[in-house]
Structures are given as structure tokens and as C-alpha cells.
N, CA, C and O of each residue as an XYZ file, in Angstrom:
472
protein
N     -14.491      9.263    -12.973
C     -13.635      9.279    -11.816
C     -12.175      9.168    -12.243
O     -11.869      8.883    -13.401
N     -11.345      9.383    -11.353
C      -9.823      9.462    -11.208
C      -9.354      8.460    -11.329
O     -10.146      7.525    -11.214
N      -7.978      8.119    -11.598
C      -7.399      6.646    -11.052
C      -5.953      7.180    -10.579
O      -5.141      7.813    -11.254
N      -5.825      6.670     -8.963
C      -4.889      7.734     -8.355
C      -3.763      6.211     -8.312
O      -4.134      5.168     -8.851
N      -2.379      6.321     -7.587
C      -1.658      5.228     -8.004
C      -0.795      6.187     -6.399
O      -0.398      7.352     -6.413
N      -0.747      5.409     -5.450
C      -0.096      5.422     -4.323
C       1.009      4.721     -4.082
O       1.050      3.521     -3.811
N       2.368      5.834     -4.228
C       3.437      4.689     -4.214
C       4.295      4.824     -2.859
O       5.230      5.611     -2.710
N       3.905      4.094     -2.084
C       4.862      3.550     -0.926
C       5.846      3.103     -0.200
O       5.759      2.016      0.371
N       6.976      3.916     -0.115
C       8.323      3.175      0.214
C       8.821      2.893      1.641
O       9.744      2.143      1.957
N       8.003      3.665      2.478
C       8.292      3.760      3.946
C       8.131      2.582      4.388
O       7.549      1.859      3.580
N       8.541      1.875      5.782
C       7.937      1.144      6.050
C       8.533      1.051      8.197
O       9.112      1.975      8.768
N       8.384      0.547      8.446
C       8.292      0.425     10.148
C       9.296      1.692     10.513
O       8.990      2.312     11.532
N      10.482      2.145      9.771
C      10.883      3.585     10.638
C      10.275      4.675     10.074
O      11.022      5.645      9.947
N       8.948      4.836      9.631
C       8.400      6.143      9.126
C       7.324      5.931      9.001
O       6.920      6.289      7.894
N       6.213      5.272      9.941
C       4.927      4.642      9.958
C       4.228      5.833     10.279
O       3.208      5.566     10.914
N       4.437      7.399     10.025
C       3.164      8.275     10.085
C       2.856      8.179      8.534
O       1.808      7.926      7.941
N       4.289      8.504      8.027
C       3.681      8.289      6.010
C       3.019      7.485      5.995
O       1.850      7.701      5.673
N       3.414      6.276      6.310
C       2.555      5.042      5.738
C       1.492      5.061      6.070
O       0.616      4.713      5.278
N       1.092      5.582      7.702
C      -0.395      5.473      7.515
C      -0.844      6.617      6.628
O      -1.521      6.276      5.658
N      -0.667      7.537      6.735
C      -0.980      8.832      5.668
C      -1.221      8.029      4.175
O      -2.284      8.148      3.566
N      -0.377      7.410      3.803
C      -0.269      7.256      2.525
C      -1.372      6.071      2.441
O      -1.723      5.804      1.291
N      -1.937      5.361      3.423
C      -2.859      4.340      2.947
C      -4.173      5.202      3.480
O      -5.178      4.942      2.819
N      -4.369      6.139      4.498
C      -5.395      6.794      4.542
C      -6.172      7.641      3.403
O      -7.291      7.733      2.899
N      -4.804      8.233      3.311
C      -5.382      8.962      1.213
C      -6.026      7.932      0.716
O      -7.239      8.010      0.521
N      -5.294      6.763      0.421
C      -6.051      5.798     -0.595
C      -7.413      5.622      0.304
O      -8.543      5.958     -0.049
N      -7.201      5.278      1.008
C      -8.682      5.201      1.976
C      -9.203      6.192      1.004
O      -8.950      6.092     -0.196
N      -9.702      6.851      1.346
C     -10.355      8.403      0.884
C     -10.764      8.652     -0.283
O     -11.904      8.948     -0.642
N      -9.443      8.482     -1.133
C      -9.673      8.556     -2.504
C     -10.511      6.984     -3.115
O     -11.098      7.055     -4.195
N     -10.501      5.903     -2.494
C     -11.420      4.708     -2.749
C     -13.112      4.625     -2.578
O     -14.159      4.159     -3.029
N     -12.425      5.549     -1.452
C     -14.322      5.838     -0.924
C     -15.026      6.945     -1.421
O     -16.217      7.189     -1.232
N     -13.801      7.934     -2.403
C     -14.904      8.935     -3.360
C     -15.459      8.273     -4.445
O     -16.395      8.590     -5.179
N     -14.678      7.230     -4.430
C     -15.265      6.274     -5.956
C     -13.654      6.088     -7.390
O     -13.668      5.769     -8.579
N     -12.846      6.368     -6.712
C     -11.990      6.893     -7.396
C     -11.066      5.164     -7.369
O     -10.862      4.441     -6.394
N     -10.624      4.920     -9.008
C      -9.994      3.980     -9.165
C      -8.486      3.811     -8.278
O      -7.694      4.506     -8.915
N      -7.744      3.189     -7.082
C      -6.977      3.234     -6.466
C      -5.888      2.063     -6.751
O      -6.472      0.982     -6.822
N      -4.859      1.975     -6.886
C      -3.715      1.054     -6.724
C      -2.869      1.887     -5.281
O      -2.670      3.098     -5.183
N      -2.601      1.138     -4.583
C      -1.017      0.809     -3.781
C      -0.585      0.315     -4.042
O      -0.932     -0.844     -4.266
N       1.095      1.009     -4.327
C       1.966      0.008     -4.460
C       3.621      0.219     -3.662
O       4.479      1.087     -3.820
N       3.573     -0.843     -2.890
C       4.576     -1.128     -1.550
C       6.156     -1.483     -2.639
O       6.446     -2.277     -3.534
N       6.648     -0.674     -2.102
C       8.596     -0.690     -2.288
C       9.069     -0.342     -1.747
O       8.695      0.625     -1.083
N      10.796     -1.142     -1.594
C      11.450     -0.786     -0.488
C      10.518     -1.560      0.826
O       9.672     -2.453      0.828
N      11.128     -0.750      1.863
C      10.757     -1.195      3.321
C       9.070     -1.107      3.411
O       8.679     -1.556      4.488
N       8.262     -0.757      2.761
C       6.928     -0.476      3.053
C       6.240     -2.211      2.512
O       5.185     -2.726      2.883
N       7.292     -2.782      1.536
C       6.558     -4.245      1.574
C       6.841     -5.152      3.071
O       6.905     -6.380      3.113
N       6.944     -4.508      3.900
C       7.165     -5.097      5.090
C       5.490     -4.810      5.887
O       5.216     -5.215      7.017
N       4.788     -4.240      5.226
C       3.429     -3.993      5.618
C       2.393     -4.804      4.945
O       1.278     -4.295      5.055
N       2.416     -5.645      4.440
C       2.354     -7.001      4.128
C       2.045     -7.345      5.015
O       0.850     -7.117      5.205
N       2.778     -8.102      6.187
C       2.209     -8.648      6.768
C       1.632     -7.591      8.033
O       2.201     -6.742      8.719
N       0.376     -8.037      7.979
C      -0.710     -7.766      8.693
C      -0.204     -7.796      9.921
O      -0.507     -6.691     10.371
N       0.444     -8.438     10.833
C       0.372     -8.962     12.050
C       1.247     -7.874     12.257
O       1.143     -7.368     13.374
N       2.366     -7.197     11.236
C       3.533     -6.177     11.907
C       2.010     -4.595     12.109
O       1.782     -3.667     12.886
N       1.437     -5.150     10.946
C       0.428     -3.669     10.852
C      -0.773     -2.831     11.614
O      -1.238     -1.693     11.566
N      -1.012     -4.098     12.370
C      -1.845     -4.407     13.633
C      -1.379     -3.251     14.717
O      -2.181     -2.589     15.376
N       0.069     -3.123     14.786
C       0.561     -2.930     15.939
C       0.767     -1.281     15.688
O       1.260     -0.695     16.651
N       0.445     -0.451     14.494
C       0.916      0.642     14.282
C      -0.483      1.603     14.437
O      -1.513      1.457     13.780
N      -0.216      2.700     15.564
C      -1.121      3.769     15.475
C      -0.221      4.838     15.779
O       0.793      4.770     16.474
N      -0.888      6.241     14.947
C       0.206      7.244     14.836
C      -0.659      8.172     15.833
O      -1.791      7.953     16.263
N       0.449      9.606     16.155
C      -0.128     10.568     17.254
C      -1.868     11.131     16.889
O      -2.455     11.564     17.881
N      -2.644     11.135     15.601
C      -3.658     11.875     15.270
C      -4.661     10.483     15.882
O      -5.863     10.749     15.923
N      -4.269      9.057     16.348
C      -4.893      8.042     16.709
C      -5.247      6.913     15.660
O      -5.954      5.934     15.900
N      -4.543      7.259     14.275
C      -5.168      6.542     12.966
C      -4.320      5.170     12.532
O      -3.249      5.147     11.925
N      -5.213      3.868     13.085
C      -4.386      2.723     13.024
C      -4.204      2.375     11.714
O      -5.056      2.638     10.865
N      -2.802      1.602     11.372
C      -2.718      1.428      9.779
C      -3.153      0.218      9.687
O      -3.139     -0.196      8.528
N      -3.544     -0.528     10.476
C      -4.422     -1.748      9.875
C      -6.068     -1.460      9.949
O      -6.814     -2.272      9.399
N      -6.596     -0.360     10.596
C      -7.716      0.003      9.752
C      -8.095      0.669      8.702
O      -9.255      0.859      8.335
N      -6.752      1.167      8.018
C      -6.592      1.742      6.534
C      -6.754      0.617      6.172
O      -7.926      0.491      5.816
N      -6.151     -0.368      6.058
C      -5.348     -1.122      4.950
C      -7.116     -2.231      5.373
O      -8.119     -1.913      4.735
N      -7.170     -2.819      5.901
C      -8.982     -3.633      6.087
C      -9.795     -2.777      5.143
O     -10.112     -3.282      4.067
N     -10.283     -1.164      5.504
C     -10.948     -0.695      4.199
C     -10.532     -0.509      2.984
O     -11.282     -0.358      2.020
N      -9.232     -0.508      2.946
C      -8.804     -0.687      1.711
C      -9.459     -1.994      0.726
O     -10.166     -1.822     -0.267
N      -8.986     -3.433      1.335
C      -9.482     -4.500      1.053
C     -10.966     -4.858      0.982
O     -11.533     -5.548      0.135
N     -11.567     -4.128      2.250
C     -13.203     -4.011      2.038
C     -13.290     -3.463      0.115
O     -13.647     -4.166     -0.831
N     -12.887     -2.213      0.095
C     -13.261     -1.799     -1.331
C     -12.683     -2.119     -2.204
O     -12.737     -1.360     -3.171
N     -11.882     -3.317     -2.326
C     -11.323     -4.254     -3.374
C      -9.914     -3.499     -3.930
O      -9.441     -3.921     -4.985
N      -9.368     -2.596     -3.359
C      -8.732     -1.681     -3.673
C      -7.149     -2.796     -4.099
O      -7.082     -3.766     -3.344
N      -6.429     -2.749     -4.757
C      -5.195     -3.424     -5.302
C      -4.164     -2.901     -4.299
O      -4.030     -1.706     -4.033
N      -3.409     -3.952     -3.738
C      -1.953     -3.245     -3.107
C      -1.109     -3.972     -3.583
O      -1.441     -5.121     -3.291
N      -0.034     -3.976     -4.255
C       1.065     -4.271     -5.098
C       2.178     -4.378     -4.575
O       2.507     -3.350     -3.983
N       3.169     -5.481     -4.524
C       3.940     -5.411     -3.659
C       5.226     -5.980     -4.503
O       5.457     -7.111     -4.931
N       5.946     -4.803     -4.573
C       7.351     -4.885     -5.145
C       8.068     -6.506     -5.087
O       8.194     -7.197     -4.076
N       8.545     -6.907     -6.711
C       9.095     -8.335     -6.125
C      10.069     -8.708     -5.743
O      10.256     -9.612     -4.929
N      11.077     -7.846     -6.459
C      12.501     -7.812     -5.760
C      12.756     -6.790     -4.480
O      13.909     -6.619     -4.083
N      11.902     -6.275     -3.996
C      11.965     -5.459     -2.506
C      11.444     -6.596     -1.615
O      12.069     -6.762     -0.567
N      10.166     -7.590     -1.914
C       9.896     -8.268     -1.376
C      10.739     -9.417     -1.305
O      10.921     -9.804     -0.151
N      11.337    -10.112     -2.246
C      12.348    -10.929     -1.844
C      13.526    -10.745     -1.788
O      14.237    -11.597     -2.320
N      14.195     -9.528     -1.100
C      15.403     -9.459     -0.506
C      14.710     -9.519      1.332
O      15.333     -9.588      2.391
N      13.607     -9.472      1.135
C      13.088     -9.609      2.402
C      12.383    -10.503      3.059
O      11.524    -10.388      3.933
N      13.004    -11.701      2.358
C      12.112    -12.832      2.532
C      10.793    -13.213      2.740
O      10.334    -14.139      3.409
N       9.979    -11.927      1.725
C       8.726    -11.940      1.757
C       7.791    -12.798     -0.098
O       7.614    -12.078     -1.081
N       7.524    -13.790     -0.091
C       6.832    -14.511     -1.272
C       5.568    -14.189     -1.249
O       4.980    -13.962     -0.192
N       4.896    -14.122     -2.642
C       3.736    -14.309     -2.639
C       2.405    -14.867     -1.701
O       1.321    -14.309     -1.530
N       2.820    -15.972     -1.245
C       2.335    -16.962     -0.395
C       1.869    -16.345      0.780
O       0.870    -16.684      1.416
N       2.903    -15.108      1.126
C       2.744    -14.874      2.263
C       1.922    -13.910      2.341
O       1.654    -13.427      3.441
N       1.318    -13.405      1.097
C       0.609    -11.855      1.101
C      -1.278    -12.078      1.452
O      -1.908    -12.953      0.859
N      -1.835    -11.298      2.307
C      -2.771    -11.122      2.515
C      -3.956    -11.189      1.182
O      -3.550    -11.433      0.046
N      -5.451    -10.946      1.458
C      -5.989    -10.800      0.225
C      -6.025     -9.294     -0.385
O      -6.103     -8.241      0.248
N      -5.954     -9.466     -1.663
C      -5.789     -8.055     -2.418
C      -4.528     -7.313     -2.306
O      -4.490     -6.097     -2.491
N      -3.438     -8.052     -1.992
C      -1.911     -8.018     -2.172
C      -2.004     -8.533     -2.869
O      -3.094     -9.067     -3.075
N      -0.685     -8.775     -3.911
C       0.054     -9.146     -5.098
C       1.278     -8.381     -5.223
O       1.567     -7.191     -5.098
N       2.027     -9.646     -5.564
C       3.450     -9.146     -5.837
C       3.242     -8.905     -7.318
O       2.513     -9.588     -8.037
N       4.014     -7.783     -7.722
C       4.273     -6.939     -8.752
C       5.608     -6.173     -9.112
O       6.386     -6.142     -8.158
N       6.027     -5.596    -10.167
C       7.138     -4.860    -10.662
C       7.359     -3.917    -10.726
O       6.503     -3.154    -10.279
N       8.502     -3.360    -11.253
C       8.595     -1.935    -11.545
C       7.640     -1.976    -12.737
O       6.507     -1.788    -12.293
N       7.621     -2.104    -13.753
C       7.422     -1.925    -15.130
C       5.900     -1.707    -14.771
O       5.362     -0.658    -15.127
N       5.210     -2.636    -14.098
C       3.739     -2.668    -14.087
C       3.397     -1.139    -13.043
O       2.308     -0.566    -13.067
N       4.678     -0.658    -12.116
C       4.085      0.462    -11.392
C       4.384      1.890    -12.459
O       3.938      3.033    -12.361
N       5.136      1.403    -13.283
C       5.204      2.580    -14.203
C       3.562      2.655    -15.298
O       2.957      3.663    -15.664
N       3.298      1.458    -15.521
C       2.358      1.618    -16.399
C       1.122      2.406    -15.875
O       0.697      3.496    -16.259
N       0.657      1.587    -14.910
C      -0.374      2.089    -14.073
C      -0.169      3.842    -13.695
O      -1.092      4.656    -13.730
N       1.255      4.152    -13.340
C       1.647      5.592    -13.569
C       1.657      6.708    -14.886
O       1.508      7.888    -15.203
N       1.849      5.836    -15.194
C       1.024      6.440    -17.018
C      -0.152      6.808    -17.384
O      -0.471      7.375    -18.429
N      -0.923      6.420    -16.353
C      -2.698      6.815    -16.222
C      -3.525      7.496    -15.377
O      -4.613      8.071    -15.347
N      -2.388      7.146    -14.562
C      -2.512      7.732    -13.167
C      -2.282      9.388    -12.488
O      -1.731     10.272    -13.144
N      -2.695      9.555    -11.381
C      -2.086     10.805    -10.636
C      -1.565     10.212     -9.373
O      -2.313      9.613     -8.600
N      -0.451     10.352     -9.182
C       0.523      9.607     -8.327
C       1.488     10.143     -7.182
O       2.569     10.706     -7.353
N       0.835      9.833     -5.925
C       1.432      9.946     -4.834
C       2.094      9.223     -4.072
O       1.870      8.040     -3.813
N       3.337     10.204     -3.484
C       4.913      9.083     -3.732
C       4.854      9.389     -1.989
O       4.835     10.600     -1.769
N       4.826      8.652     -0.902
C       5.503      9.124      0.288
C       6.558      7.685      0.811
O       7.269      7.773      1.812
């Protein structure tokens, strides 16, 4: 199998990408295919769950039922640390199968990867 690496920058003014971009991972998790997300910029604002709840786009596809199967399939979402704390977002605050993470570590994982940027 693949190992695809989803990199995420959108976040509450461009919530069709974002769901798009966690639906792929959807997809690509459930072919069997090794998956990382990883949230930068405004998209670590999808973190918290409670903003993510509230987002469904025109095709009807809620982004907090991406992001639940995501976590069902253990799938990694990575969450930028200096995007996250200019946004007063800590570790502490991240759901399960979030983790705050770096550039350096989204490059590596991009080194192995096939990588989709929205």
C-alpha cells in the first residue's frame, strides 16, 4: 500500500477544501493506505471538534464525520506548533489522534509520501 500525507492549510473561511481534504484521507484510509494529516495555518483551528461539528458543505458532507472516521482508523492528524500557538491552541487541547507537530517532521513524512496540499 501507499502512504499518502494530506497537508491542510484552510481552515473556517474555506471549509469545502477542508472537508474535501479530510474526505480523501477518509478514502484513502479505508483503501488500506498508510494516511497522515497534517493541519497548518488556519486549518489547526479544526482541532477543536466543537468548531467542526458545525461544518457541512453544499454536496451534504459533514467535516466532523470525516475527521470521527478518520480517528476510528487510527489515522494521525498533526497539528502545526507554531500555527497552533499563535492561536492559542496547546497540546492539551487536541482531541485523540491529534498531535502537535513541525515543519521538519511534515517534510519527512513528505519524503515518503504522495502529498496532497489543499
Amino acid at each position: 500500500m501507499a502512504q499518502f500525507l494530506f497537508a491542510l492549510s484552510r481552515g473556517p473561511e474555506d471549509p469545502v477544501r477542508a472537508v474535501r481534504a479530510f474526505f480523501l484521507a477518509k478514502v484513502a484510509a479505508g483503501k488500506g493506505h498508510e494516511v497522515t494529516v497534517f493541519l497548518l495555518d488556519d486549518a489547526v483551528y479544526w482541532s477543536n471538534l466543537g468548531m467542526a461539528e458545525t461544518v457541512r458543505i453544499p454536496t451534504g458532507d459533514a467535516l466532523i464525520d470525516q475527521i470521527r472516521a478518520l480517528q476510528e482508523k487510527g489515522v494521525r492528524i498533526l497539528v502545526c506548533k507554531p500555527c497552533a500557538e499563535a492561536r492559542l491552541i496547546s497540546g492539551d487541547d487536541l482531541p485523540p489522534n491529534f498531535a502537535i507537530s513541525t515543519a521538519p517532521d511534515m517534510i519527512d513524512i513528505a519524503a515518503e509520501a504522495k502529498v496532497f496540499s489543499f
